[in-house]
Structures are given as structure tokens and as C-alpha cells.
N, C-alpha and C positions, 0 to 999 in steps of 0.2 A: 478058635472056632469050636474045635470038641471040645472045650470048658465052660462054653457059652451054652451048648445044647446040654451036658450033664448038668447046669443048674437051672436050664428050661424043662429040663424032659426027666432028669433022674432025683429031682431033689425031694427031700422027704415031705409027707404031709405034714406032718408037726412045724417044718420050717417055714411052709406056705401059711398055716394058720399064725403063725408068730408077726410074716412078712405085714398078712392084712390086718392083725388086731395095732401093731405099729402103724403102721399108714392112716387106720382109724383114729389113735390116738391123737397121732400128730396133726391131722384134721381138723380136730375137735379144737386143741390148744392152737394152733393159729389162729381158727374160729373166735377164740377168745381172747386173743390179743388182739385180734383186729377191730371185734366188738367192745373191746374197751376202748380202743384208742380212737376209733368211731362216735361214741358216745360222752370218751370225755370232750371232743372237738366240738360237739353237740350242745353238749351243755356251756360250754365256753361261748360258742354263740349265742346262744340263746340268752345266757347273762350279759354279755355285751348287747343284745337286741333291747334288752327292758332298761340297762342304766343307760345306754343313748336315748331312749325312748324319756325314760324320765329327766333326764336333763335337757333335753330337747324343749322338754313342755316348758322347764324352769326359762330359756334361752328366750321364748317364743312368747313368756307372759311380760306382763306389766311390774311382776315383782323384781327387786333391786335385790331379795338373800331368798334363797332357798329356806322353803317353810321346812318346820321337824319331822313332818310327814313325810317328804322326798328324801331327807338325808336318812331317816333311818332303812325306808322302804329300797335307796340303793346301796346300803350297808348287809340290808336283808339278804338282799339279793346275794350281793358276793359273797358271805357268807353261806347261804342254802346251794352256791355252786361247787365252793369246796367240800363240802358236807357231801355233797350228790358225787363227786368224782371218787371221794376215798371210799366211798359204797359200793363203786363199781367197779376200783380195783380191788376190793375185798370180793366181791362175790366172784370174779374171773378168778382171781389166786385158788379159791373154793374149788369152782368148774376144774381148773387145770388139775387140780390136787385130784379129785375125782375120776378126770378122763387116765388117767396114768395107774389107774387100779388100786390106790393107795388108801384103806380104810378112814374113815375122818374119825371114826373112834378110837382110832390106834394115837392121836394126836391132842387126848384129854389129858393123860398124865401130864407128856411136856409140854402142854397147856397149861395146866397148875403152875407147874416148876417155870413156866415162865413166866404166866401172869403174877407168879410171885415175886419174881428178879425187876419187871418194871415196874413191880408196886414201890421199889426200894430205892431201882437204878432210875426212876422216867417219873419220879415225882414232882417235877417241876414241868413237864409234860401235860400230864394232869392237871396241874395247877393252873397253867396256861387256857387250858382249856374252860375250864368250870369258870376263871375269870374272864373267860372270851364271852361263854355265855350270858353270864351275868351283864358286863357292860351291853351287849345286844337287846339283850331284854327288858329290860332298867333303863336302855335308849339315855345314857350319861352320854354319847357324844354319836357321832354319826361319819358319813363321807363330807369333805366341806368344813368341817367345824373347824375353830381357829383356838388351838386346847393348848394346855403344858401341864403336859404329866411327871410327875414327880415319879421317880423309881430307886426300888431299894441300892445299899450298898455303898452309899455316898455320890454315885455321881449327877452330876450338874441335870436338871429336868431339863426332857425335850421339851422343845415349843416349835409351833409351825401349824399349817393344814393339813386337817388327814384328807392322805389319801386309798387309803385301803384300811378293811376292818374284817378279821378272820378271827376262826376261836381262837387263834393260837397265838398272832401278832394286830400287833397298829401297825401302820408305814403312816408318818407323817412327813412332807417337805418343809423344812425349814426355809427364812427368809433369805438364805445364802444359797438356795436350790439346792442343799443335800436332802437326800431322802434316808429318813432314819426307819430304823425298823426297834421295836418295842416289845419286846415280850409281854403280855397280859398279865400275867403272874406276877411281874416283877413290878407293876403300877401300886403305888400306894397310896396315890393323890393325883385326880384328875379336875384338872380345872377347865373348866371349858368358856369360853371366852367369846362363844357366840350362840348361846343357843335363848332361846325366848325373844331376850333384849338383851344390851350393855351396858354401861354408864360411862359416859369419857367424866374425867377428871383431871381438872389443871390448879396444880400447887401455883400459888405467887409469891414468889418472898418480898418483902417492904421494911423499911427502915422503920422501927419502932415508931417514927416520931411524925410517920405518912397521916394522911389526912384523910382518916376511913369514911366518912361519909362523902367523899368525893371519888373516893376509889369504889365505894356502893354502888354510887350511882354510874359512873362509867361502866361496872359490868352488866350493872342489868341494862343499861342503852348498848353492848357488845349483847349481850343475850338478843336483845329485840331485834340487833339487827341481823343477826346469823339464823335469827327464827323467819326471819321475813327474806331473805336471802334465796330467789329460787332452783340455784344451787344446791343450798343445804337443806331446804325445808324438808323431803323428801328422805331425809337421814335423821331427822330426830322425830321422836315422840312426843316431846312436850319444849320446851323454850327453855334455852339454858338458865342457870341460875345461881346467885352467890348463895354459899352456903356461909359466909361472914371468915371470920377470923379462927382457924382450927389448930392452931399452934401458936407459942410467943416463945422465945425465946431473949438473950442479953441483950442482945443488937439488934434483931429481928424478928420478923413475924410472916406465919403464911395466912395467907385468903385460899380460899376453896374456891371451883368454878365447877359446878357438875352438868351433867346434860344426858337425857336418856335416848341410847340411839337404835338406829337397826343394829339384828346381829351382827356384828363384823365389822361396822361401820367405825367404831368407838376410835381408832387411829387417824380416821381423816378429818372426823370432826374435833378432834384436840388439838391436829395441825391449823386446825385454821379459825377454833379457837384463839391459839395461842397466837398465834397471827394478829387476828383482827385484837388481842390484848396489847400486846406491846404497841403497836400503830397505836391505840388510843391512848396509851399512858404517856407515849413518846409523844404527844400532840398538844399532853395538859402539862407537862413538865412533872411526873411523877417517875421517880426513879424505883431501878429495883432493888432490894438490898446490895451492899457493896461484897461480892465476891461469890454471891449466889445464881442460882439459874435458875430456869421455870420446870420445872418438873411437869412431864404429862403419865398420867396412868390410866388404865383400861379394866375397870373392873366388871363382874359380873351382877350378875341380879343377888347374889349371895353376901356380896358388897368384897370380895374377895380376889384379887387379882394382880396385875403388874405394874411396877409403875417406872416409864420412862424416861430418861434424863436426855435433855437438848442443850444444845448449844445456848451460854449464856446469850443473850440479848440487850439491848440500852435503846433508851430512846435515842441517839443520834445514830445509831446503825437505823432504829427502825425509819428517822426523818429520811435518812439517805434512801432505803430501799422503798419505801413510798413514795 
């Protein structure tokens, strides 16, 4: 009790002004973690408010893919919310530095000395970044696109949908649900595989000695009827069409089938391309090359793209499944 009165009643002035210029400090710097953590919740809302908003509108139209307007405008967005948050912990870091009496010009030197260590040590950093920019700005792919990026160093390119797009990384889902994450910097080739239009393409293999004016004309009676089909109509742009004989080889030969579709779409109209091929070859008695398959691929408007290999096929599996 007399300890408690001698530092109520007898303690120095100097330690009272010490007591309130801390208590002000500390003040000020909760003030400012609070107002960050405040602000970046803020802004997290408020970017989940606009990309629900605009996907909302995509969910609630009549459109089957998201126009390049919505994908990049919610690529904008995530990106202008990370941007806004690292701002705001930079300007709090700033405050705090300042409420604790600490000159900010005392902090140019090992400012140099260290904008010089991560010009050397964070260069990939950087790199990331100016590459985040650029794919943003240049709108090469978006939220939604169905892309494969190729990236340095040897390994296998990601494929899948992006789902997030920051200066710094891509997150795409893969078709096996992992979610890959991409460094920017590290992209060397992006292919993107839904943006404008697409083009489905189905390889056919045939025995040298097939009968191509009967194989003509069966696909372009498979093109008319996948064009008038009111299932597919709605996924293609124009009516599929033989592109003729684009390979020969000893024993065999490929036919082309291309068809131009919505973005994204180009996988389920090669499925049922390929489909509605076999059924019709299997029905005139035309076989496929002996040992070969139907190859489907997905290419872009650049003519540039994947090409998918299925399961061999015959016409009596397809009599049967018909």
C-alpha cells in the first residue's frame, strides 16, 4: 500500500510525461492495426460484392460463356484488391514507424542498402510482378478462361481454369480439382483456349484404300445434322465442316472435321462430334484404320492448341451402342 502511494504521490515528473507520451503511442499503433485490419476486411468485401455482382449478371443472362469484358473486369477487380490492401499495410507500417518517434529520414540509407539487396535477392519478385502486369493489361486470359501455360525450367505446362489472377501468381483448377498456383514470371507461353472463339477438331484415320467421296459426304450429312441439332446449335458459330484429307501416310490416312464454337465449348462439341462420326461410319460399313484412334483437339483462333486422344472406336461397338 505505501508503494502504491509512493508511485501515485511521489513519482517524478519526467516519469509521468514518459508514462502518457507511451500510452499515446500505443494508442495510436493499435489505431493502426486496427485500421488496417478494418480496411483490408473492407476491401475484401467490397471485391467479393462486384465479382458476385458480375457473375451474378453472367448466371442471370441468356449467355452460355462469359463475354472478355466480365472476365477481365473480375480479374480487375482481384487484382485492384490486392494492390489496395498492400497499400494499406504499407501506409500503417509508415504511421507506426512515426507514432514511436522514429525519424523516417533516419531510414534512407538502409533504404538504399536494401533496395539494393532485393534488387539482386527479390528479382524474380519483380519479375513476377511487371509479368502480372502486363498479362492484366494485354487481357491474354482472364477469371474463367480454360488456358495452359507453359513455364520455364522443364516442367510439364499447367492446364485447367483460372481461378484467381494477382500481379504476382495465376491459380488455375485443373480437371482432377487440384488447384495450381503459377508464378507470372515464370510463364513463357500462354495458351488460352477460350477466349474470343475455339475450333473443335476431330482427326479420322482410314485405310488408304477408304472410299473418300463417301466419307465427304457422310460428314458433311454429320456436320448438318449437329448444326441443326437443338442441343448443339447454340455452341457452334458456323456448321461443321471436312477439311478433306490432311495427312497420308503407308497404310493410312487422316480426314479433318473442324467446327467453330463458343469459348470453352470446343470439348463437348468434339465429344459428340466424334460420336455422331463413328455411328455414321459404323452404319455405312466404313472402318477406321486398323490400330488407330480418333484423335479430338481443341484449338484456338491462333490455330494453336491441344490435341486429345479417345478411346479407339469400330463400327460394331458403335452398332452396339446405338
Amino acid at each position: 500500500m505505501h508503494d502504491v502511494l509512493f508511485l501515485a504521490v511521489g513519482s517524478p515528473p519526467g516519469s509521468d510525461r514518459l508514462i502518457r507520451a507511451l500510452s499515446l503511442q500505443g494508442l495510436q499503433i493499435v489505431l493502426n492495426v486496427l485500421g488496417a485490419l478494418i480496411l483490408t476486411r473492407f476491401i475484401q468485401w467490397a471485391t467479393g460484392r462486384i465479382t458476385t455482382r458480375i457473375d451474378r449478371s453472367f448466371k442471370e443472362s441468356d449467355e452460355l460463356v462469359r463475354s472478355e469484358t466480365a472476365k477481365h473486369r473480375h480479374s480487375l477487380a482481384q487484382v485492384i484488391s490486392w494492390v489496395a490492401i498492400v497499400i494499406v499495410y504499407i501506409v500503417a507500417a509508415f504511421n507506426i514507424i512515426k507514432a514511436l518517434g522514429v525519424p523516417i529520414t533516419g531510414f534512407v540509407a538502409p533504404a538504399t542498402v536494401l533496395g539494393a539487396a532485393l534488387g539482386f535477392g527479390a528479382q524474380r519478385v519483380v519479375q513476377d510482378l511487371l509479368a502480372g502486369f502486363f498479362i492484366i493489361t494485354e487481357k491474354q486470359y482472364g477469371f474463367g478462361d480454360v488456358v495452359e501455360l507453359a513455364v520455364t525450367g522443364g516442367i510439364p505446362p499447367a492446364e485447367g481454369t483460372v481461378e484467381d489472377v494477382t500481379l504476382r501468381v495465376t491459380k488455375i483448377r485443373s480437371s482432377d480439382g487440384e488447384v495450381i498456383t503459377v508464378p507470372n514470371g515464370q510463364i513463357v507461353k500462354a495458351i488460352n483456349l477460350s477466349k474470343d472463339w475455339a475450333r473443335s477438331v476431330v482427326d479420322i484415320p482410314l485405310p488408304v484404300g477408304a472410299d473418300m467421296g463417301r466419307v465427304n459426304e457422310l460428314l458433311t450429312k454429320v456436320g448438318q445434322q449437329t448444326f441443326a441439332d437443338p442441343r448443339m446449335r447454340p455452341l457452334l458459330l458456323d456448321e461443321p465442316s471436312s477439311m478433306g484429307v490432311t495427312d497420308v501416310e503407308l497404310d493410312n490416312l487422316t480426314v479433318r472435321m473442324v467446327a467453330r464454337t463458343l469459348p470453352g465449348k470446343q470439348f463437348e462439341v468434339s465429344r459428340d462430334l466424334r460420336a455422331r462420326i463413328v455411328r455414321s461410319f459404323g452404319r455405312a460399313g466404313i472402318a477406321l484404320a486398323s490400330g488407330e484412334r480418333i484423335e479430338t483437339g481443341a484449338m484456338t483462333p491462333s490455330g494453336v492448341g491441344e490435341t486429345r486422344t479417345e478411346p479407339e472406336s469400330t463400327p460394331d461397338s458403335s452398332r452396339r451402342s446405338s
